[in-house]
C-alpha positions, 0 to 999 in steps of 0.5 A: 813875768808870770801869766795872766793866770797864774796873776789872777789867782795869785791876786785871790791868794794874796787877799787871804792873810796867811798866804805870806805866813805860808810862803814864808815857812815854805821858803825857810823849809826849802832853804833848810833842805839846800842847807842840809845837803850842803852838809850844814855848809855856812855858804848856804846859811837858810836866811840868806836864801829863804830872804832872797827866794821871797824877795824874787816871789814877791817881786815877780808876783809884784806883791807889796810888802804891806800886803805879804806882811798881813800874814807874815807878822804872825812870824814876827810875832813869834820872836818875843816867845822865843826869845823869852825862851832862851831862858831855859838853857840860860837857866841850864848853864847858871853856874858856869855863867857866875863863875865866867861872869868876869870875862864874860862881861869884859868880852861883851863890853870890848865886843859892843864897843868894837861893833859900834866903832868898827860899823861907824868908822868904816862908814865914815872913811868910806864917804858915807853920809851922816844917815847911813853912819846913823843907821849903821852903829846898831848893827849888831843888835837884834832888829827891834833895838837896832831900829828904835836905836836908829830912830832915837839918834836920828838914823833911818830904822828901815836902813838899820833893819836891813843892815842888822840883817845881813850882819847876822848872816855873814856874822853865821856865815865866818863864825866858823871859818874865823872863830875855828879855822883861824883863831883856832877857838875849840870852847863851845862857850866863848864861840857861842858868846862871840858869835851872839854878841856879833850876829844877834838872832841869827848867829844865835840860831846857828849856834843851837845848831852846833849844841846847846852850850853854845846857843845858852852863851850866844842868847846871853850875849844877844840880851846883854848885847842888846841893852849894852848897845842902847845905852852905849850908842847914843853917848858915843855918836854924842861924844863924834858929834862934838 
């Protein structure tokens, strides 16, 4: 618990817009420090600790979520821009996507189908009720398609953004373990495909980080991914439901 004080100025703080824009980037700067001297090691992934570090301040400050999002949204503002401008090494890599545009496509349509699937099945085998299943098929995709997805077929849009959000990070987290250690995939763009077309945003981040081959591959496969699974969703948990 914090004192009285540190409340009282932390209410006066809380009134001023930018102070959850503020902390936000603080605990991102931090969390990437720890990331940094860990050696870049996938265990310390930035977004996994910068959310739970605002998770702990705004429960200790007991600040609503409402109140720290008037100054975080400029944040999530900022995701169109940047995702319009994946374009660029998109745009840089053209030629080797028309030639690979073959088995690029067939991994991305085994890729959506897997991720839907597996989400949904594990689900059901495990006893969860028919709003978590919901919520839970558009997993893989960037948060706002995930969540107008989970509304369209009658999941729960909150859930799913919470759900899309730790998939990412795992998905950051046992790309390299998986994709290196085990399956033994040295190829920038088939790691950076993968890794986009199962943790959206966040494994396309982690991508940029390794080179700019594989975050061009993991941007394409996020879009593609993205519209894919909208379409695809709704027609699948049709088909179940019959």
């Amino acid at each position: 618990m914090i004192t009285p004080q540190l409340n009282q100025i932390w209410v006066y703080l809380a009134a001023t817009p930018l102070l959850g824009l503020t902390i936000t980037l603080l605990a991102y700067q931090l969390a990437y420090l720890v990331y940094a001297r860990s050696g870049f090691s996938p265990l310390a992934n930035p977004v996994a600790m910068a959310v739970a570090l605002l998770v702990a301040i705004l429960w200790l400050t007991h600040t609503p979520y409402s109140t720290y999002f008037s100054g975080a949204q400029f944040v999530h503002f900022l995701l169109g821009p940047a995702t319009v401008a994946l374009g660029v090494p998109l745009y840089l890599q053209w030629e080797r996507l028309r030639r690979l545009a073959l088995p690029l496509l067939a991994g991305l349509a085994a890729g959506a189908v897997t991720a839907i699937g597996s989400g949904v099945a594990c689900a059901y085998l495990l006893g969860a009720s028919r709003l978590t299943i919901l919520s839970l098929a558009p997993k893989s995709v960037t948060t706002p398609i995930a969540m107008g997805i989970s509304e369209k077929i009658g999941g729960l849009p909150s859930l799913t953004a919470v759900l899309v959000i730790l998939t990412g990070i795992s998905g950051a987290m046992m790309a390299r373990p998986l994709l290196v250690g085990l399956l033994r995939i040295d190829a920038h763009w088939i790691r950076g495909f993968a890794l986009g077309c199962a943790a959206h945003g966040i494994g396309t981040a982690r991508a940029f980080q390794v080179s700019e081959e594989m975050g061009a591959f993991a941007g394409l496969a996020m879009g593609l991914n993205g519209l894919l699974t909208a379409a695809m969703t709704p027609l699948l948990i049709g088909l179940l439901a019959r």
